[in-house]
KOLNU-493919 format. One record per residue (C-alpha): residue number from 1; residue in three letters; chain; x, y, z. Coordinates in steps of 0.02 Angstrom, whole numbers. Layout:
N
num, residu, chaine, x, y, z
NUM, ala, A, X, Y, Z $
...
//
This chain:
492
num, residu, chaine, x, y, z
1, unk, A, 7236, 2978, 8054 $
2, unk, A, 7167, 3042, 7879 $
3, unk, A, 7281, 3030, 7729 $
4, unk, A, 7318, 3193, 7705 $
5, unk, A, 7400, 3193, 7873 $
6, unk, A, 7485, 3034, 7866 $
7, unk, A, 7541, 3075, 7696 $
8, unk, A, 7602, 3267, 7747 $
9, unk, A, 7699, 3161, 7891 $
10, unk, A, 7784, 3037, 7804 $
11, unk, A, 7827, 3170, 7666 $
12, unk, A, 7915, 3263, 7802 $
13, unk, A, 7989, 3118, 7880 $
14, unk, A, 8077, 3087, 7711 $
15, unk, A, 8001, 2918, 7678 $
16, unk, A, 8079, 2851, 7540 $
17, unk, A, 7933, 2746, 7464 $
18, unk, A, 7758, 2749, 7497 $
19, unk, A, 7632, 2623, 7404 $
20, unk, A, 7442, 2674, 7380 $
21, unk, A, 7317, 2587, 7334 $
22, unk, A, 7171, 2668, 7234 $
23, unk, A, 7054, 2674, 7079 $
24, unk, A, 7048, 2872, 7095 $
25, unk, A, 7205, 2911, 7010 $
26, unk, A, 7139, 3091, 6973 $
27, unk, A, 7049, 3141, 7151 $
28, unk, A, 7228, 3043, 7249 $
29, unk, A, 7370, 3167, 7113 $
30, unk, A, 7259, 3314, 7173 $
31, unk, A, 7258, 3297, 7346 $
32, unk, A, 7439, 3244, 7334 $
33, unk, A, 7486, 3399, 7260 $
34, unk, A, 7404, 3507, 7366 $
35, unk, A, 7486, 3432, 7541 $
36, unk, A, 7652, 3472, 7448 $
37, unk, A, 7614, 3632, 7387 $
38, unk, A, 7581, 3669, 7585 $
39, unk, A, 7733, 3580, 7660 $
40, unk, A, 7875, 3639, 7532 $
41, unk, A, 7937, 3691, 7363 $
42, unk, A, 7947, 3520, 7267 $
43, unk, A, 7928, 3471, 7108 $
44, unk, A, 7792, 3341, 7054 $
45, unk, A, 7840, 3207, 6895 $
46, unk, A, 7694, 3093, 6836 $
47, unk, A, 7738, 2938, 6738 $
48, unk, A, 7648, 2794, 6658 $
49, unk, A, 7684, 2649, 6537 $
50, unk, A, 7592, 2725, 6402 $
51, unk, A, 7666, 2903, 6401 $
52, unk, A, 7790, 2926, 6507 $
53, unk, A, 7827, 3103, 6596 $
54, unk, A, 7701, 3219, 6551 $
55, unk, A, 7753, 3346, 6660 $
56, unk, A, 7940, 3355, 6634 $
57, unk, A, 7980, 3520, 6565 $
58, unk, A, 8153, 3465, 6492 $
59, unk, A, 8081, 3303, 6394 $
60, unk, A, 7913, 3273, 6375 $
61, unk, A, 7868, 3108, 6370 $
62, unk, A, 8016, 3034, 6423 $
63, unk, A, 8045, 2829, 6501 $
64, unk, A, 7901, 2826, 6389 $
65, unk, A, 7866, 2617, 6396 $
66, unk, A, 8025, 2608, 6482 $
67, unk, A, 7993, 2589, 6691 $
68, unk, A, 8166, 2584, 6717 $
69, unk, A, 8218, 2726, 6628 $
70, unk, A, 8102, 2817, 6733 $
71, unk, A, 8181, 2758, 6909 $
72, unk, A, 8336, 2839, 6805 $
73, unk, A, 8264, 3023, 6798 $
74, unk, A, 8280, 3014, 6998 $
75, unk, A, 8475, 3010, 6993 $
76, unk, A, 8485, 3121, 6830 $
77, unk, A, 8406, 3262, 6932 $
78, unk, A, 8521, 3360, 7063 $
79, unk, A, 8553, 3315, 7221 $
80, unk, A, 8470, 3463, 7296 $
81, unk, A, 8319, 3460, 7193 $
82, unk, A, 8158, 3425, 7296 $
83, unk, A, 8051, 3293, 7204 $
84, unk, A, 7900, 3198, 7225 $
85, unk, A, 7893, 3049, 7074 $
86, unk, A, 7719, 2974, 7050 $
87, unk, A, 7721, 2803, 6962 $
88, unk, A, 7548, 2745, 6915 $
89, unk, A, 7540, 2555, 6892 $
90, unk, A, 7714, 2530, 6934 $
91, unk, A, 7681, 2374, 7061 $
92, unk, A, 7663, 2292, 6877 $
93, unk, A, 7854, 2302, 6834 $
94, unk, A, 7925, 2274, 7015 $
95, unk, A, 7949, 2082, 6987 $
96, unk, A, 8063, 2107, 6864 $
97, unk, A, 8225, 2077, 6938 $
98, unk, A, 8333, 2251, 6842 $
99, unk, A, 8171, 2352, 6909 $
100, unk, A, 8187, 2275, 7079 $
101, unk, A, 8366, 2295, 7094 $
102, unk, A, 8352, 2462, 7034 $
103, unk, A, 8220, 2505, 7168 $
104, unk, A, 8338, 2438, 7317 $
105, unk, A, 8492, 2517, 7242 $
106, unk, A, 8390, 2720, 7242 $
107, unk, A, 8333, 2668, 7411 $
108, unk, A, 8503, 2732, 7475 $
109, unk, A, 8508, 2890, 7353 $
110, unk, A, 8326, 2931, 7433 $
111, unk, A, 8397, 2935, 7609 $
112, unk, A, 8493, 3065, 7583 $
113, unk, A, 8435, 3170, 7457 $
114, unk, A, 8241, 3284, 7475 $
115, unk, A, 8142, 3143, 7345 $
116, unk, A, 8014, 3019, 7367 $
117, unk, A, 7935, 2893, 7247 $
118, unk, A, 7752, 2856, 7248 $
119, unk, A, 7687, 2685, 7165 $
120, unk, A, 7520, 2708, 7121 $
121, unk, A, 7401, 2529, 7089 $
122, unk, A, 7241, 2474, 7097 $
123, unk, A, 7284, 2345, 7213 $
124, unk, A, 7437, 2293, 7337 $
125, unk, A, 7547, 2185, 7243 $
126, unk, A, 7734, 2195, 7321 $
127, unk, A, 7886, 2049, 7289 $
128, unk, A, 7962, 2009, 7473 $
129, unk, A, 8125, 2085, 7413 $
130, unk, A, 8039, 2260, 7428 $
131, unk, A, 7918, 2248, 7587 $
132, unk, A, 8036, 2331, 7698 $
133, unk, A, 8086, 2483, 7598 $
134, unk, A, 7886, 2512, 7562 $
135, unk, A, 7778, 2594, 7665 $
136, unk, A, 7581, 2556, 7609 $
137, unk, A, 7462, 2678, 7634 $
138, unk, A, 7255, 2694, 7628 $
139, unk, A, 7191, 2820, 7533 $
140, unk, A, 6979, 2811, 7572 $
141, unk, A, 6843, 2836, 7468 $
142, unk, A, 6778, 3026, 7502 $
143, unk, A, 6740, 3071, 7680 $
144, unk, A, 6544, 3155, 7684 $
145, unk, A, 6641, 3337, 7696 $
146, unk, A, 6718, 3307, 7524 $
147, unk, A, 6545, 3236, 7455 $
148, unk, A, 6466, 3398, 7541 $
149, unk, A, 6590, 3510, 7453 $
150, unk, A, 6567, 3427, 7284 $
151, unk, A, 6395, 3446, 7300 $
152, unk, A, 6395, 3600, 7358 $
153, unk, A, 6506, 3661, 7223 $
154, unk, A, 6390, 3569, 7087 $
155, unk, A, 6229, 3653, 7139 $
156, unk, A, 6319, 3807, 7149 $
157, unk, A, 6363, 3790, 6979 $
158, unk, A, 6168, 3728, 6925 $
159, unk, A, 6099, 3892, 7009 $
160, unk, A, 6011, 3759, 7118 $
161, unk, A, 5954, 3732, 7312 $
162, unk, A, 5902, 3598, 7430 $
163, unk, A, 5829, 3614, 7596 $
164, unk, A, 5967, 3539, 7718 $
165, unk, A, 5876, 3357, 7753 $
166, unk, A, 5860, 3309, 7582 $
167, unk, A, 6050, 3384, 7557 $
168, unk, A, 6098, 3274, 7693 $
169, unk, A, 6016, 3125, 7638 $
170, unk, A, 6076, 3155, 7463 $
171, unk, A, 6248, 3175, 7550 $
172, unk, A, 6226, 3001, 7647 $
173, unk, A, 6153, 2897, 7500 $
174, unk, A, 6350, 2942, 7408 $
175, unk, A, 6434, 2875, 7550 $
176, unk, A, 6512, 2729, 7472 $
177, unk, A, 6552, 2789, 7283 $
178, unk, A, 6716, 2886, 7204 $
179, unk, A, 6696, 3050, 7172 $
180, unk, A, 6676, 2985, 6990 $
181, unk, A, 6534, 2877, 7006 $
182, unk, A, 6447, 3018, 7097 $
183, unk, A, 6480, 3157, 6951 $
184, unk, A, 6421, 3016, 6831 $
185, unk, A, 6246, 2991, 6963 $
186, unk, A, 6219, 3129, 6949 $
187, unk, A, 6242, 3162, 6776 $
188, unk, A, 6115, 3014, 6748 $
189, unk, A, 6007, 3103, 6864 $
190, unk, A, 6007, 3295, 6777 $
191, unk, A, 5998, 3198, 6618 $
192, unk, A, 5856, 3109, 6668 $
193, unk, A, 5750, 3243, 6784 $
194, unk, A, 5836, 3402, 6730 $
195, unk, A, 5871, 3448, 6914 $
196, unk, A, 5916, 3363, 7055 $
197, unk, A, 5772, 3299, 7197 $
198, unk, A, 5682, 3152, 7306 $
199, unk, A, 5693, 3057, 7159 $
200, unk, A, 5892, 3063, 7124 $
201, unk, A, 5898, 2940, 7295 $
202, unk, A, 5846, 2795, 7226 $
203, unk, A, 5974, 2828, 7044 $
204, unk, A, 6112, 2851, 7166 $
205, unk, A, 6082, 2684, 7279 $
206, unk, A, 6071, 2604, 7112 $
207, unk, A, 6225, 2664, 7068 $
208, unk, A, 6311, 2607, 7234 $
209, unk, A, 6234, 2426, 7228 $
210, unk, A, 6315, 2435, 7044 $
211, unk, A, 6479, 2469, 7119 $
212, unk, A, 6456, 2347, 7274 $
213, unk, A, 6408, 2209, 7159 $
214, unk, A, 6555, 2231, 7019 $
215, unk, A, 6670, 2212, 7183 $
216, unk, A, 6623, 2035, 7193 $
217, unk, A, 6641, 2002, 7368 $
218, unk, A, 6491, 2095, 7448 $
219, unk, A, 6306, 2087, 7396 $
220, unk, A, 6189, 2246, 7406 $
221, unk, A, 6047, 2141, 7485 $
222, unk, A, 5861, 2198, 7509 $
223, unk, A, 5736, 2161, 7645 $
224, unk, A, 5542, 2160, 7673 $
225, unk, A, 5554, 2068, 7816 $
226, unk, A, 5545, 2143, 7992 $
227, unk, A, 5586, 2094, 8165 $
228, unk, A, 5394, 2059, 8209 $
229, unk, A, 5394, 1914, 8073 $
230, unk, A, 5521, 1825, 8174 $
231, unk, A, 5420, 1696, 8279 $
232, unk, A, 5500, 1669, 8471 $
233, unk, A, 5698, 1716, 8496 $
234, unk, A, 5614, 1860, 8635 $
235, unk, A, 5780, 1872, 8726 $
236, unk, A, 5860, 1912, 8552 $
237, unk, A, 5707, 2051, 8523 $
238, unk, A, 5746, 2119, 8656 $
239, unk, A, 5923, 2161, 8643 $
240, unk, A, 5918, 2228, 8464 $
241, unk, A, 5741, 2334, 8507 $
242, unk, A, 5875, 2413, 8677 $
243, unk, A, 6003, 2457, 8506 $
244, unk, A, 5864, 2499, 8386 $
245, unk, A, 5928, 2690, 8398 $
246, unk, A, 6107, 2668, 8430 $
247, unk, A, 6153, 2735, 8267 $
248, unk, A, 6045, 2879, 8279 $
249, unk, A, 6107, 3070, 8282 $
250, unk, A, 6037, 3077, 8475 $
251, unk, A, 6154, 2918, 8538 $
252, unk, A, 6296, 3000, 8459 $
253, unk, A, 6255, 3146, 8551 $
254, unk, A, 6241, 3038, 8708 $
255, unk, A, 6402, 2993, 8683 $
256, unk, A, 6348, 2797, 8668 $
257, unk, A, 6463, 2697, 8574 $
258, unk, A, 6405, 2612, 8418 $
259, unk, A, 6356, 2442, 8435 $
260, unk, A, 6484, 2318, 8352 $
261, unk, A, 6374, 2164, 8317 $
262, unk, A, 6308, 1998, 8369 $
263, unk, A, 6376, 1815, 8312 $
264, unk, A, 6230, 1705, 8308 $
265, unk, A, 6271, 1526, 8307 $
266, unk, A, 6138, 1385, 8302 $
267, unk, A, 6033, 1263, 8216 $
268, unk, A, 6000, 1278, 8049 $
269, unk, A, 5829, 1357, 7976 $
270, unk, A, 5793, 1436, 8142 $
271, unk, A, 5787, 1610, 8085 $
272, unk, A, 5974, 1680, 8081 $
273, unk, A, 5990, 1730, 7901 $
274, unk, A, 5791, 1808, 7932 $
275, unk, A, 5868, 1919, 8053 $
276, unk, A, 6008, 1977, 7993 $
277, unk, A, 5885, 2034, 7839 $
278, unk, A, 5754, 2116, 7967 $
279, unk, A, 5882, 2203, 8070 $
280, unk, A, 5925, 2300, 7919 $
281, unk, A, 5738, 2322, 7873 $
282, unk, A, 5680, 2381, 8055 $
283, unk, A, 5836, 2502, 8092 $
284, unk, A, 5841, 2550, 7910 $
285, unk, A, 6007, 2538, 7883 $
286, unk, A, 6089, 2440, 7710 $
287, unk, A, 6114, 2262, 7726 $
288, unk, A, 6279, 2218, 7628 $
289, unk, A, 6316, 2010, 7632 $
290, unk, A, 6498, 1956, 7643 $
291, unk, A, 6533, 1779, 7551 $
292, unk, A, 6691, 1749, 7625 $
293, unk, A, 6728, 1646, 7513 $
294, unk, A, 6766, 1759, 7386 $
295, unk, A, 6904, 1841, 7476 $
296, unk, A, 7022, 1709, 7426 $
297, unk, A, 7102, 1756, 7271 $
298, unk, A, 7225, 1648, 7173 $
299, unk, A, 7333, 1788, 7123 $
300, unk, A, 7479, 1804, 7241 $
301, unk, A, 7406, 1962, 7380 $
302, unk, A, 7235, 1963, 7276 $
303, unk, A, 7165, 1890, 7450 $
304, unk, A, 7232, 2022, 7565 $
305, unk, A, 7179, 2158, 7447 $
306, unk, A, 7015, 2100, 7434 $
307, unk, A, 6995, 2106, 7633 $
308, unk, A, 7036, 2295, 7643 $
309, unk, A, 6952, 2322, 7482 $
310, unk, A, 6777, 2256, 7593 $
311, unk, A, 6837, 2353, 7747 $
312, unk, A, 6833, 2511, 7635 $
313, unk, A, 6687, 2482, 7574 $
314, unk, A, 6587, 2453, 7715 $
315, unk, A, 6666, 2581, 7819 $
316, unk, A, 6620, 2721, 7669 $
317, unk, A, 6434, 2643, 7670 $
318, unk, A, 6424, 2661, 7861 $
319, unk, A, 6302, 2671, 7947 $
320, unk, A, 6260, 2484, 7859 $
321, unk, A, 6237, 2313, 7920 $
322, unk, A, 6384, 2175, 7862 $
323, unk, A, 6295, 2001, 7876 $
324, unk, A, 6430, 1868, 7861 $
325, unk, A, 6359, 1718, 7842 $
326, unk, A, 6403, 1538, 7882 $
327, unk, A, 6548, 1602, 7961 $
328, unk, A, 6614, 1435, 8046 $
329, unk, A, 6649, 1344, 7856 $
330, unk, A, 6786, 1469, 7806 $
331, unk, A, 6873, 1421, 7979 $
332, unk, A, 6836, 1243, 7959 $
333, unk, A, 6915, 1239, 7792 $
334, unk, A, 7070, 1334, 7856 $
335, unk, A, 7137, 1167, 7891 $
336, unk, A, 7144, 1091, 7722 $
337, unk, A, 7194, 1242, 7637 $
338, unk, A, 7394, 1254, 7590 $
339, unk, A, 7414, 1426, 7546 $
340, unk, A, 7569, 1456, 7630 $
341, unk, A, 7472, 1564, 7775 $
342, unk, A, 7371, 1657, 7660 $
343, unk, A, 7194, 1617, 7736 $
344, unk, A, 7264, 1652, 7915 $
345, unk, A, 7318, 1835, 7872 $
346, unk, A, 7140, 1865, 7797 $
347, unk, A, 7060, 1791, 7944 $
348, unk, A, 7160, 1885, 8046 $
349, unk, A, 7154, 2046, 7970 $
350, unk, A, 6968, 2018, 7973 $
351, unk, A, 6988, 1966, 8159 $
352, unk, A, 7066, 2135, 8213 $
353, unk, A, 6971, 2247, 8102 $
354, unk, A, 6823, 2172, 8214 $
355, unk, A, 6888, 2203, 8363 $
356, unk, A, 6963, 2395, 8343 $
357, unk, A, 6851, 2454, 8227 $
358, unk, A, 6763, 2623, 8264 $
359, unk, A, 6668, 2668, 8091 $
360, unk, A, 6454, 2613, 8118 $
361, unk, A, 6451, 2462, 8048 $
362, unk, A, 6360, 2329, 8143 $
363, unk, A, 6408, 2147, 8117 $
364, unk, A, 6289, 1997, 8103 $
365, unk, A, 6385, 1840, 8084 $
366, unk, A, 6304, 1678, 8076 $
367, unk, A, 6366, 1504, 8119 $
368, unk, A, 6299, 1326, 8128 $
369, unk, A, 6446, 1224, 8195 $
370, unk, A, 6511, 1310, 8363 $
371, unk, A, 6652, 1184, 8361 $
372, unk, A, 6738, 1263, 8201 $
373, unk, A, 6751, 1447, 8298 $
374, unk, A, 6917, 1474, 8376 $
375, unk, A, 6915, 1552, 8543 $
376, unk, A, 6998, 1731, 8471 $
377, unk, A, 6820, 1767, 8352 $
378, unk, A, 6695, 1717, 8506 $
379, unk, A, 6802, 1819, 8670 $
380, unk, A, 6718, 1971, 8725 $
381, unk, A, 6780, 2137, 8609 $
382, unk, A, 6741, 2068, 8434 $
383, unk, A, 6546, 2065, 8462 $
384, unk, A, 6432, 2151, 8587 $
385, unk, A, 6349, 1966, 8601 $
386, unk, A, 6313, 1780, 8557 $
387, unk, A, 6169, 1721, 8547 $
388, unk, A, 6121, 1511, 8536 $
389, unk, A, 5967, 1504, 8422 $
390, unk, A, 5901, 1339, 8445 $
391, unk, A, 5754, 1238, 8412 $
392, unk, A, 5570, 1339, 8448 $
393, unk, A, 5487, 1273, 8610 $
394, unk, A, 5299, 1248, 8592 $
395, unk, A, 5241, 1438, 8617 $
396, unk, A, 5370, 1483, 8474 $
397, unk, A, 5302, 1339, 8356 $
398, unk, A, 5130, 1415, 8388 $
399, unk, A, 5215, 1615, 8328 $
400, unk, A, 5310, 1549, 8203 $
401, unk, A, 5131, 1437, 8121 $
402, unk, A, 5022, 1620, 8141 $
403, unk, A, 5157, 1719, 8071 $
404, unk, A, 5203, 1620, 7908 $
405, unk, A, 5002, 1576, 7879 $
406, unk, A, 4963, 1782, 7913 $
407, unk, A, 5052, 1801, 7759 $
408, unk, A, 4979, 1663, 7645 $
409, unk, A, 4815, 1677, 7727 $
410, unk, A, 4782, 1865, 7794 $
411, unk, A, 4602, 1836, 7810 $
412, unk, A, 4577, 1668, 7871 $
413, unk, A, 4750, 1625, 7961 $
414, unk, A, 4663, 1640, 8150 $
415, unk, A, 4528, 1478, 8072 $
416, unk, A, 4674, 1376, 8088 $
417, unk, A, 4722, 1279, 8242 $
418, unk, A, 4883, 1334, 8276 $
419, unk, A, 4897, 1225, 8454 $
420, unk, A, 4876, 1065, 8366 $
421, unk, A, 4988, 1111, 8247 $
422, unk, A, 5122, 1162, 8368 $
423, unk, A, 5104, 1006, 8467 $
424, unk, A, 5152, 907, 8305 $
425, unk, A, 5305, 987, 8273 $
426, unk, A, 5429, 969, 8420 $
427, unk, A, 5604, 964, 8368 $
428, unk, A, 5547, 1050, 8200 $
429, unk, A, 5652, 1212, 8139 $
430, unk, A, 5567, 1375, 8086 $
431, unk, A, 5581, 1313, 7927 $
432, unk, A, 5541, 1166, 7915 $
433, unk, A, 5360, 1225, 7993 $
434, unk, A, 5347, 1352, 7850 $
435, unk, A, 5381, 1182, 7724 $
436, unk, A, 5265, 1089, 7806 $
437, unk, A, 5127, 1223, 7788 $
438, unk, A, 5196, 1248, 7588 $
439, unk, A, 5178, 1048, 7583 $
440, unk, A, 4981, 1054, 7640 $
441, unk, A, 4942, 1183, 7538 $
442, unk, A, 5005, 1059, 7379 $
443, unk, A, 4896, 924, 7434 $
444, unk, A, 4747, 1041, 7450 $
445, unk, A, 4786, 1136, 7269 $
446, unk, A, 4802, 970, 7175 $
447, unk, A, 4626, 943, 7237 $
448, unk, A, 4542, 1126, 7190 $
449, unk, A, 4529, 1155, 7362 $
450, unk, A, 4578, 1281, 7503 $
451, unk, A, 4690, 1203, 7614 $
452, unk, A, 4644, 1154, 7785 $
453, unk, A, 4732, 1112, 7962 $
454, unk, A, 4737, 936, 7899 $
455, unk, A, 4828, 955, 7758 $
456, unk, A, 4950, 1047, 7830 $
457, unk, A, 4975, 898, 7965 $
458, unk, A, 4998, 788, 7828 $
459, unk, A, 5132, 904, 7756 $
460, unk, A, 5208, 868, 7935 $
461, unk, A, 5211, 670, 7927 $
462, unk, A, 5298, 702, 7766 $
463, unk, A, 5430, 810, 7832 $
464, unk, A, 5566, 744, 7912 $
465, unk, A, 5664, 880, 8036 $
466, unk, A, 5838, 894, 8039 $
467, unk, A, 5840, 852, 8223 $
468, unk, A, 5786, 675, 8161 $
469, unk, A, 5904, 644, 8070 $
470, unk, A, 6071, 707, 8145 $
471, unk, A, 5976, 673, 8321 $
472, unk, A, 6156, 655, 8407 $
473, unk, A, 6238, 827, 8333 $
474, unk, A, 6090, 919, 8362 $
475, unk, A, 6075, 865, 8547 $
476, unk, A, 6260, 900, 8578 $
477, unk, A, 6221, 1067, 8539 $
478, unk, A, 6053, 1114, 8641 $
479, unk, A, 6173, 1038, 8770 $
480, unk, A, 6330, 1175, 8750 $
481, unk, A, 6199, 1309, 8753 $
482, unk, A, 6114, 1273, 8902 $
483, unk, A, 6286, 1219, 8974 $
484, unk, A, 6308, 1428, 9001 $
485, unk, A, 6446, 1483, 8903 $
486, unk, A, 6304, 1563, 8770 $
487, unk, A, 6166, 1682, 8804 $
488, unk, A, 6007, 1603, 8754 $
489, unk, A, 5910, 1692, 8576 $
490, unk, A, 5751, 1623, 8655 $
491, unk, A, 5657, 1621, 8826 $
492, unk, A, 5650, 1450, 8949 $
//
């Protein structure tokens, strides 16, 4: 359900409270006022710290730094008087304990009379004496039918046209951004280029990494790499090139559902990070990296805002990739955390956003300790699949040796001899073969030289793989994936 439509049901329902979250003070007082200027006759009042009522006829201005004075204006009116109070920043005051006790004590007064209050806040901050007599609600960044009708009305206004593909991909790059951050794009862009064009794409994805990045919990991340630089995982190929289109405007048509992601748990340095980046590169789709992490706030609720705050996000960027990364330390760490549950509702929340979620975003979570996972992220309805990406087998070495010297050699990479290489390097990782060929290449520069197969097998006898040296771990875990309970990233 939109907001307008939960919001137009709970204002008929006569819900006393309702909490929103949002930076869009201006857009959310808008739309509020226009669902109840279509359900009934009511008054709107406005307050903040600063000024108080701005729109009370009678007294301007009034409760001005005074938040409980202005819980007092709801009993002052009459009992038949329809009102809708906004508070902005209001969560702010509700610790206090004469606030708070005011709050519960007009909770009864609300039942009975045609009023509601609105809190208004940038983020969900309530004391436990208040949960039950609030009611939170989402209010999302702008759907693409409001972006298309603020564009529309802009170029209307700039005696200005677009051909619809370019409108549309305008329309898609502003997925993402406030309705403010696209009137100031765009600003930047007419004050720039004087109109609107090709080039106001690349302004306006600079302006949503800006805003991605000043979130501090998700990364705008770039990628050159492609699915063809990945040496061996075929089985893993193969599945993403069968989903390569399932995002397209043709599947939807189909009526195929969106793929919801793949958890890809191995060895480390065998290419999971690489293709989470060249998933995004090949289906063309923004890659956006979650550092977990940084959902954990210290501020009492900072944490659980921070989760929805990414799940809005992402879902407004959609269609994007969400690469979570290392996913197994945050739940390996839940243990020694004392939070008093706080980690275990973000998880969770995370957890069932995963599993119901119906907005495009595909999820590429990556894990190198399968014993950290509990049995609720890996069962069958959070991701589409799991792959085991373990150590390359001979054939794979051999890829993985052409494909990383094809790019520091592109004219001479076939002189090398790529089976004797292979051969040297069982139990190494992807890379640690693309160290050892960086470690030849040393030995051959301090000499003037170019660098030669030789080299790089002495860059081998100087590398020591991780299999080596956690032999047991490492074994425990080719083990567990061929045991069956994983599908395998690469061919037998």
């Amino acid at each position: 359900m939109d907001f307008k439509n939960e919001f137009s049901l709970l204002l008929k329902a006569r819900y006393p409270y309702l909490y929103i979250s949002t930076f869009e003070e201006d857009r959310l007082e808008y739309t509020i006022r226009n669902c109840v200027k279509l359900q009934k006759n009511s008054s709107i009042y406005t307050w903040d710290f600063v000024e108080g009522y701005t729109n009370n006829p009678n007294d301007k201005g009034f409760a001005k730094r005074n938040p409980l004075q202005a819980l007092e204006l709801v009993e002052k009116l009459t009992v038949e008087t329809s009102a809708v109070f906004i508070l902005k920043d209001f969560n702010k005051f509700m610790g206090d304990i004469g606030v708070s006790r005011k709050l519960r004590n007009l909770s009864r007064v609300l039942k009975i009379q045609p009023k509601m209050i609105i809190i208004l806040a940038s983020d969900v901050t309530i004391p436990n004496e208040l949960r039950d007599i609030m009611t939170v609600i989402e209010f999302q960044l702008p759907t693409s039918e409001e972006i298309k009708t603020e564009l529309e009305r802009l170029f209307k206004s700039l005696n200005q046209s677009l051909d619809d593909a370019l409108f549309d991909t305008i329309v898609k790059s502003c997925q993402g951004l406030s309705l403010e951050r696209i009137r100031r794009a765009l600003s930047r862009i007419l004050a720039n280029y004087k109109v609107i064009d090709e080039r106001s794409i690349l302004l306006i994805l600079k302006e949503k990494r800006q805003i991605i990045s000043q979130t501090e919990i998700l990364e705008y991340c770039s990628s050159d790499e492609s699915i063809s630089d990945i040496g061996g995982l075929q089985n893993l190929k193969t599945w993403l090139n069968n989903r390569s289109q399932s995002f397209s405007q043709k599947a939807i048509n189909y009526g195929l559902p969106s793929p919801r992601g793949l958890l890809l748990i191995g060895i480390q340095g065998t290419g999971k990070s690489l293709t989470a980046k060249a998933i995004s590169h090949d289906w063309k789709l923004p890659l956006l990296r979650l550092d977990f992490g940084r959902l954990f706030g210290g501020v009492v609720g900072e944490s659980e805002s921070r989760v929805r705050q990414m799940i809005q996000i992402v879902e407004a960027v959609s269609p994007c990739i969400l690469w979570v990364d290392e996913i197994d330390k945050v739940f390996g760490q839940m243990e020694s955390k004392g939070d008093s549950g706080t980690s275990n509702r973000v998880l969770g929340t995370f957890i069932t956003w995963l599993s119901e979620k119906n907005s495009q975003v595909f999820i590429v979570a990556t894990a190198n300790n399968f014993k950290a996972l509990p049995l609720e992220l890996i069962r069958k309805g959070r991701f589409d699949e799991i792959f085991f990406v373990g150590l390359p087998s001979k054939d794979e070495r051999q890829k993985i040796f052409k494909v990383h010297l094809s790019k520091f050699r592109p004219e001479s990479f076939e002189n090398y001899d790529l089976n004797l290489l292979s051969e040297l390097t069982n139990n190494f990782s992807g890379a640690e073969i693309r160290q050892s060929i960086i470690e030849g290449m040393h030995f051959a520069f301090t000499e003037d030289r170019e660098f030669t197969t030789n080299d790089i097998c002495l860059g081998i006898d100087q590398t020591i793989p991780l299999a080596q040296i956690d032999k047991e771990q490492i074994q425990e875990m080719q083990e567990w994936a061929l045991s069956g309970r994983v599908r395998l990233a690469s061919s037998i």
